[in-house]
C-alpha positions in Angstrom: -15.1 23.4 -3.2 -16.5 21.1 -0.3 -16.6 17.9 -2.6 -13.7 19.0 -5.1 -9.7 18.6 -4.9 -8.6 20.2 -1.4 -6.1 22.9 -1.8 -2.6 22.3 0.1 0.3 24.5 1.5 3.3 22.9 1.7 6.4 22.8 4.3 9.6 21.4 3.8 11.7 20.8 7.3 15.8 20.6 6.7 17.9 20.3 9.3 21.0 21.5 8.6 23.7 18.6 10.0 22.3 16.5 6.7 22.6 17.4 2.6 20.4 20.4 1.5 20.7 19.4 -1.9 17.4 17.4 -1.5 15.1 20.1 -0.8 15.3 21.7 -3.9 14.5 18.3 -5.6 11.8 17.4 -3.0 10.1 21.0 -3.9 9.4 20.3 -7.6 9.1 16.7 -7.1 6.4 17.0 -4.6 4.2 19.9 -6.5 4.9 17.8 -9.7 2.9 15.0 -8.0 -0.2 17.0 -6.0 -0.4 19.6 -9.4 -0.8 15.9 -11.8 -3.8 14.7 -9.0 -5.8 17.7 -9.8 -4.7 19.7 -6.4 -3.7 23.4 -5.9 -0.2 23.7 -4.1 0.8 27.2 -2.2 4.5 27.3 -1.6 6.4 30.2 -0.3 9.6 31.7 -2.6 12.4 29.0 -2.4 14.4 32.5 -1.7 12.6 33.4 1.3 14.6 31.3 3.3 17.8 28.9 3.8 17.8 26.2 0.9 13.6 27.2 0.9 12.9 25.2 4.0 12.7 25.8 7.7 14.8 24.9 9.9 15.2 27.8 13.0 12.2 29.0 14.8 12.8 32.7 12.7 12.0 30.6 9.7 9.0 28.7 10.8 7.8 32.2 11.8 8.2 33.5 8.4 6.3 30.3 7.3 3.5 30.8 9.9 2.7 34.7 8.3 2.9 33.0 4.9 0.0 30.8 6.2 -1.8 34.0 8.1 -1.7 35.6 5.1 -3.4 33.1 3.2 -5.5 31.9 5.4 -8.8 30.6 3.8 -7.4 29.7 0.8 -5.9 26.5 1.7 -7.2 23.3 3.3 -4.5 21.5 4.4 -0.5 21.6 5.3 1.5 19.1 3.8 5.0 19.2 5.5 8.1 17.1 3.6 10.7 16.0 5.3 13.8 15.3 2.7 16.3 15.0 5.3 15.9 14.6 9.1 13.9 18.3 9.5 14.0 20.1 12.6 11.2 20.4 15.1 11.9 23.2 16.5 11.4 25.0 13.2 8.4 22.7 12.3 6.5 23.3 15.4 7.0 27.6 15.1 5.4 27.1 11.0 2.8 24.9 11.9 1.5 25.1 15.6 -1.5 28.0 14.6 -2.1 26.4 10.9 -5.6 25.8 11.6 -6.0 22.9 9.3 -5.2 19.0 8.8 -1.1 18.3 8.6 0.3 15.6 6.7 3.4 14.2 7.6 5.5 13.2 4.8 9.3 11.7 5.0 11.8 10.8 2.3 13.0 7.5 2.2 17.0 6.5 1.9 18.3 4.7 -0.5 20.6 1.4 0.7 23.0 2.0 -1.9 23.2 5.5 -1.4 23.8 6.2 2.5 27.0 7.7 2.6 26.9 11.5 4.2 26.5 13.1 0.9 23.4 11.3 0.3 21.8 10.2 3.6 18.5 11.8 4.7 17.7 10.4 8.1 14.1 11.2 7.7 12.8 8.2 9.1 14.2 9.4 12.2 13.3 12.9 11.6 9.9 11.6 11.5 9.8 10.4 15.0 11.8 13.8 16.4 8.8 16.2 14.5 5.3 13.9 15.9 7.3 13.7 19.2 7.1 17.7 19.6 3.9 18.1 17.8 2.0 15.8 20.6 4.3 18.1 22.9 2.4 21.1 21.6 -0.8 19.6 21.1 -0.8 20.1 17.4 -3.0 17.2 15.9 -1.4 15.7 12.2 -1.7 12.9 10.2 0.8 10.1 10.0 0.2 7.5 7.4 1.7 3.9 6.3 4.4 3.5 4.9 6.5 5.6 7.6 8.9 6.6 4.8 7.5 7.1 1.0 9.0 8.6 -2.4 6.3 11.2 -3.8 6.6 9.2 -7.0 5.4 5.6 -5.9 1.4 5.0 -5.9 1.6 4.7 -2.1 2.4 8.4 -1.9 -0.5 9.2 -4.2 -3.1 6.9 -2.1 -2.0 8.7 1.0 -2.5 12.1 -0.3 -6.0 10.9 -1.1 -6.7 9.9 2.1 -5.4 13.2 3.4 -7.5 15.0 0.6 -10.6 13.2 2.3 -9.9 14.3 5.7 -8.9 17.6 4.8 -12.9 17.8 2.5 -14.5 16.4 5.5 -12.8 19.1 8.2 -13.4 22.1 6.0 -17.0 21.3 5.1 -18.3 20.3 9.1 -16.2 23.3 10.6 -18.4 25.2 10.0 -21.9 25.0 7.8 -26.0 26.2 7.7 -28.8 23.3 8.3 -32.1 24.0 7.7 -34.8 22.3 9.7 -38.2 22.8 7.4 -41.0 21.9 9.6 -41.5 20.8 13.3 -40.3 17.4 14.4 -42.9 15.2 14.1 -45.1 14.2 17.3 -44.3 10.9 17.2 -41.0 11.0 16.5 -38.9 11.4 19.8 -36.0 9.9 17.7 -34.8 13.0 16.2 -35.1 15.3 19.0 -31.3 17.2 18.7 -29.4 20.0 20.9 -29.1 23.3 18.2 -26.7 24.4 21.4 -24.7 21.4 20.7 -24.5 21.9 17.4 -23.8 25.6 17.5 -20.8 25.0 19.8 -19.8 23.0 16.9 -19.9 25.4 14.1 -23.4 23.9 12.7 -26.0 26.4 12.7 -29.1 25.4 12.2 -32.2 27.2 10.8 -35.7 26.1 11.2 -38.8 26.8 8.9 -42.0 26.6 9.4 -43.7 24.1 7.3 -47.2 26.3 6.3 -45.0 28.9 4.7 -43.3 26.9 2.5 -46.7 25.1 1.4 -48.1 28.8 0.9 -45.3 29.4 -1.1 -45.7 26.1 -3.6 -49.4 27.5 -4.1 -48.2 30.3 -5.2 -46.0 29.1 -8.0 -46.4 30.7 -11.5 -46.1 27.5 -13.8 -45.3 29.4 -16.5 -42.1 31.1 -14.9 -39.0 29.8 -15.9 -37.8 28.2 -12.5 -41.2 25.9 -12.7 -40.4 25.1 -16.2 -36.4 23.9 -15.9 -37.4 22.2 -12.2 -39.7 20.0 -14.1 -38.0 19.5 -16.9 -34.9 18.4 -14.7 -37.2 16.1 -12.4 -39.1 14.3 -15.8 -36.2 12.5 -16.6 -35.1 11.6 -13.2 -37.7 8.9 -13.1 -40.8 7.3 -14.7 -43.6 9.0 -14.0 -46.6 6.9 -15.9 -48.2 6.1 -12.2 -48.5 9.4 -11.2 -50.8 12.1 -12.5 -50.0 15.4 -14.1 -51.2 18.0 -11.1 -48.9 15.7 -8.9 -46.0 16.1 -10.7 -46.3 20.1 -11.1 -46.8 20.0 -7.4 -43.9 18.3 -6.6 -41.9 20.3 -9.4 -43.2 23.2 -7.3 -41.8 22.1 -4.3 -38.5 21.3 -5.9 -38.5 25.3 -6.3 -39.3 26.4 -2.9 -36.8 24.2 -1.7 -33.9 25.0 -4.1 -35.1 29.0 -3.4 -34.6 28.1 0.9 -31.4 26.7 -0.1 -30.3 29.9 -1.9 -32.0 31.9 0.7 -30.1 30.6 4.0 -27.0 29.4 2.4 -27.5 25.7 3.4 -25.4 22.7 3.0 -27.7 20.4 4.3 -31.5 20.4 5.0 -34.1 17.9 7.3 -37.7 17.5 6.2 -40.7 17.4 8.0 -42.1 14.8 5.4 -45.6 13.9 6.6 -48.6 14.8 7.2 -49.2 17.9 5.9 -47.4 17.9 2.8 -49.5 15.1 1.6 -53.5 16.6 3.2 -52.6 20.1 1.1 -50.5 19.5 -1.5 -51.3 15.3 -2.4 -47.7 14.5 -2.7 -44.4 13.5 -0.7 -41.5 15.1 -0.9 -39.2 12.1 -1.8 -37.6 12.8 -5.8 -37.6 16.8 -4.2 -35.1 15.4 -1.5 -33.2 13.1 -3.5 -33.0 15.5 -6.5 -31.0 17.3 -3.4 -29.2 14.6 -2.8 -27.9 13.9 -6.2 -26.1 17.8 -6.0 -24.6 17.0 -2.6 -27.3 19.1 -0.6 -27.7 16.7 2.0 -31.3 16.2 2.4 -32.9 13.6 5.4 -36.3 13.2 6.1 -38.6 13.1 9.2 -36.8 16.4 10.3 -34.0 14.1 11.7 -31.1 16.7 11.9 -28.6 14.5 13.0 -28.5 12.6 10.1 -28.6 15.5 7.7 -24.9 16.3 9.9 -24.2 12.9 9.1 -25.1 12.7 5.6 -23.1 16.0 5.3 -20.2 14.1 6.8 -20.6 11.2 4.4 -20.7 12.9 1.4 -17.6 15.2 1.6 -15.9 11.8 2.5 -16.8 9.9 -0.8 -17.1 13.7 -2.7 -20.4 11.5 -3.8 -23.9 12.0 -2.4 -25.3 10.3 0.7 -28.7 8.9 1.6 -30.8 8.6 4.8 -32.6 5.3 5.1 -34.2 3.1 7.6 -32.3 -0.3 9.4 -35.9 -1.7 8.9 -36.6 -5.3 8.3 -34.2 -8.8 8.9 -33.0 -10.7 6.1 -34.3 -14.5 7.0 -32.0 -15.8 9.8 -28.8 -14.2 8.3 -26.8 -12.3 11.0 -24.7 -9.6 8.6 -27.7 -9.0 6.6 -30.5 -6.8 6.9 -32.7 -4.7 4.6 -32.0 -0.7 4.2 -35.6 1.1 3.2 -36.6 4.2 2.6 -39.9 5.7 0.8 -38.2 7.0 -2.2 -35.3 9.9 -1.1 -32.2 8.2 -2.7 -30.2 10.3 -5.2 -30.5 8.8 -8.5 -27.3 8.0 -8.9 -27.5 5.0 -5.9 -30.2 4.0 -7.2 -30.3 0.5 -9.5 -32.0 1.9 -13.0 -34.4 4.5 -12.9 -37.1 4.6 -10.4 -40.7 5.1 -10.5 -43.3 7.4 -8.7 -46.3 6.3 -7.2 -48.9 6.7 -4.9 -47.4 6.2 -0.7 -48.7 2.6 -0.4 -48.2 3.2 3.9 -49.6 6.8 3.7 -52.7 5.9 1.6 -53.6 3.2 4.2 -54.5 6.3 6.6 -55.2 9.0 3.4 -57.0 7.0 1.1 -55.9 6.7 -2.5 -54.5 9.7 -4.6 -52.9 12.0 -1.6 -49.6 11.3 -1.3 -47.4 10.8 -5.1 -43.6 11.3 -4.7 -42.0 8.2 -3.5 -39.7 7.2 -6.1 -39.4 3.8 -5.5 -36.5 0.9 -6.8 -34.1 -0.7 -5.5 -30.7 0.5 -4.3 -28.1 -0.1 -6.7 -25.5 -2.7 -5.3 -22.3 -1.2 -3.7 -19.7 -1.2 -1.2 -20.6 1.7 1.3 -19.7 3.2 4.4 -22.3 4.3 6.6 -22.7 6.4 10.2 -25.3 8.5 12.2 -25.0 10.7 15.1 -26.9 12.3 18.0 -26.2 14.9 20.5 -25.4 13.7 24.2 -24.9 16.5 27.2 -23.5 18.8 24.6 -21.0 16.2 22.8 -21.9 15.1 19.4 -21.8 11.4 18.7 -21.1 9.5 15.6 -21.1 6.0 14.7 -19.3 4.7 11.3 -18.6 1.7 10.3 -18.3 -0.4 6.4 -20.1 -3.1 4.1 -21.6 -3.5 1.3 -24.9 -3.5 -0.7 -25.6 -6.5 -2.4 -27.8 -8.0 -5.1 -29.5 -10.4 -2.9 -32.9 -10.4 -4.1 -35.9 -9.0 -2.3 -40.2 -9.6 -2.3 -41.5 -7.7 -5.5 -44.6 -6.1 -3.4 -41.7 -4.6 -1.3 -42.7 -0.7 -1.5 -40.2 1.8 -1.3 -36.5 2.1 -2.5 -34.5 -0.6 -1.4 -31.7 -2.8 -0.4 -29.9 -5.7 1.4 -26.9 -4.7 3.4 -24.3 -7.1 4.4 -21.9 -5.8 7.3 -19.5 -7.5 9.5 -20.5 -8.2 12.7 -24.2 -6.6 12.2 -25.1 -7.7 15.5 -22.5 -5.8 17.4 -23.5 -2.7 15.6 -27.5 -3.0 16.3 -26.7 -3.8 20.2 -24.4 -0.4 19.9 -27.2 1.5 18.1 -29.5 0.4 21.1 -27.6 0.6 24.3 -26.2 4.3 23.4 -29.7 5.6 21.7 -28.4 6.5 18.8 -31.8 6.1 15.6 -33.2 4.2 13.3 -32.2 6.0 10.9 -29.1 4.9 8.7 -27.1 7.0 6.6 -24.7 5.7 3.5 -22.3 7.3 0.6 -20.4 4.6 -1.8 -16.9 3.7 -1.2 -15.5 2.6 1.9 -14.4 6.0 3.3 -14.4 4.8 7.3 -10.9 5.7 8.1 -10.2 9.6 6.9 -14.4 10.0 8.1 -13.4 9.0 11.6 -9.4 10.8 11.6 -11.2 14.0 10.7 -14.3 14.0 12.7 -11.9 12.6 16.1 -8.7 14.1 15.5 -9.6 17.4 13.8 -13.1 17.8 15.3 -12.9 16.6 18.4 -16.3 15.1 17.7 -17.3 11.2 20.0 -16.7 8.4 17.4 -17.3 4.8 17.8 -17.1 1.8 15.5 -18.8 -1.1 17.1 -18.0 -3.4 14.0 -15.2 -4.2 16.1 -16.3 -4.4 19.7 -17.6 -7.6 20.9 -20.3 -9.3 23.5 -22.4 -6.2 23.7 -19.8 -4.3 25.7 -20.9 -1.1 24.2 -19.9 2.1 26.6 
């Protein structure tokens, strides 16, 4: 449900000093529309009240149980304005809905703007955001101010509201699972599970021996170890890497689905290295982007805030997200930079199929044959939108912003999976990451999904969100 077609309710306002004859047109027009996009629609009895819209503060109660009732079942309140709509009524139906609200008002029609016909929703519009700020009930308001449910605009706002709506239901309230402790080294990922908590992000922590106790113990000849490999052979080429390494990372791939099951989790960190690789002799990277590929948000180096982020991402785009690394320059260009990871990309962003090998990095320190599992490539070229976040004081802090991954070509003896990015005013956003302490880790989904990402996660969430694409001269607060 978290990636597929959001469910609506929907409210129609009337106001009774302009023609009611529209409602009952805008009800099987708008339904018409949402039902053809693939979305659910809840609407209470046109019987139930006057011309089946609200209009006194009796009939936005009525609309308000209709919503208690349901509650759960729906992700977001679309409210129609055919004519002017009263706020009074508006405000009573909507005040406690609980989820996103979309504004939507009926145009008029030049030729048509005698009393009979005239709407006076445009104004309506203004009357009904006026008294929801009043309230403190947060909505969405969209361009055009005025739009037909049968033009394309209408249809590309409701999928901007479907976004949000995704992104707000999936982050209100979810199950991470931290496997392993945070790495010595790595002061970068340290997190506040308080912060989080006070969020609605619960957060679960394994320890890593248990689950390496558990991959020992796998019968190879039980169906789980037979369908996890047979899924993960064709996910990438495995000529480089022996046969006892790929049933041990085929193992793995079944502990971990089995913790997923086990906790309920939408979204898991990794503790990646060292141990997997001294008693297993693999990494964990296909495992984690096998994960990533079913939208099980999966980031390594036990760097929980980007699993949030990645989470975030993904129910965006309804795609999968990846964790990588801003880790090299691209010459002297200043919107360019390479994106690298060991191998963790779902197969899907990846450009053709990858291959598994030995960790070139780890074997420098292991020696050779103690670390197969990264599968390596190159990122497939796409536009992208990409954010982290962090925990500051008990406020959680995200970063988004937009670009692109292109085909610029980069050294064959690079190891690892993969790509250049291009971004807009790169610079800005690397003196942003810096000065406010945010990683170095970077996390992407395809599409450029930037603007429903950061109404949801500010408006809805009441989450910290910057974009420093568009600050300038480092002034980064």
């Amino acid at each position: 449900m978290e990636t597929g077609k959001s469910t609506f309710a929907l409210c129609f306002a009337n106001r009774g000093f302009f023609p009611a004859a529209h409602q009952e047109t805008a009800r099987k027009e708008l339904v018409n529309v949402l039902e053809s996009m693939g979305h659910t629609v809840l609407l209470m009895p046109e019987a139930a009240t006057k011309h089946g819209a609200i209009e006194t503060p009796e009939e936005g109660e009525q609309y308000a149980r209709f919503l208690r009732d349901r509650r759960g079942a729906f992700h977001g309140v679309i409210l129609s304005l055919p004519n002017f709509g009263d706020e009074t009524g508006a405000v009573a139906a909507l005040r406690e809905a609980g989820v996103p609200i979309l504004i939507q008002a009926y145009p008029d029609e030049l030729h048509n703007m005698g009393p009979e016909h005239r709407r006076d929703a445009f104004c309506g519009k203004f009357s009904i955001m006026d008294v929801f700020k009043q309230y403190g009930v947060q909505f969405t308001a969209l361009k055009p101010h005025v739009v037909h449910p049968a033009t394309p605009a209408f249809r590309e706002n409701v999928a901007y509201f479907d976004g949000v709506c995704r992104i707000v239901h999936g982050m209100r309230r979810f199950v991470l699972g931290a496997i392993g402790a945070r790495t010595t080294a790595f002061k970068t990922v340290r997190i506040d599970e308080l912060a989080l908590q006070k969020h609605g992000i619960s957060v679960e922590t394994l320890d890593l021996s248990s689950v390496i106790s558990r991959v020992k113990a796998i019968d190879t000849a039980a169906a789980p170890f037979k369908d996890k490999a047979e899924k993960l052979r064709h996910l990438s080429d495995w000529k480089r890497a022996p046969d006892w390494a790929f049933q041990n990372i085929a193992k793995l791939g079944v502990i971990v689905d089995e913790i997923v099951d086990e906790y309920k989790l939408s979204a898991l960190a990794l503790r990646c290295w060292i141990e997997l690789q001294e008693e297993l002799g693999i990494s964990p990277c296909l495992v984690m982007g096998e994960l990533n590929e079913r939208c099980i948000q999966a980031a390594c180096e036990v760097d929980v805030g980007s699993a949030v982020a990645m989470h975030a991402l993904s129910l965006a785009s309804a795609s999968p997200a990846a964790c990588l690394d801003w880790n090299n320059n691209y010459g002297d260009a200043q919107d360019k930079c390479i994106l690298f990871h060991c191998g963790p990309l779902p197969p899907s962003m990846m450009d053709g199929l990858g291959q598994i090998v030995d960790h070139e990095i780890l074997k420098t320190v292991l020696g050779p044959d103690r670390s197969y599992g990264p599968n390596v490539g190159r990122i497939a070229p796409m536009d992208m939108t990409f954010s982290n976040m962090l925990t500051d004081d008990g406020v959680l802090k995200f970063y988004l912003g937009e670009g692109k991954v292109t085909r610029d070509p980069i050294d064959k003896n690079f190891f690892g999976v993969a790509g250049v990015a291009e971004i807009p005013n790169m610079e800005e956003v690397f003196l942003y990451i810096g000065k406010t302490g945010h990683r170095h880790h970077v996390n992407i989904t395809p599409g450029h999904v930037q603007p429903p990402l950061q109404e949801a996660l500010s408006t809805y969430l009441n989450f910290d969100v910057a974009t420093p694409q568009r600050t300038r001269n480092g002034n980064h607060q």
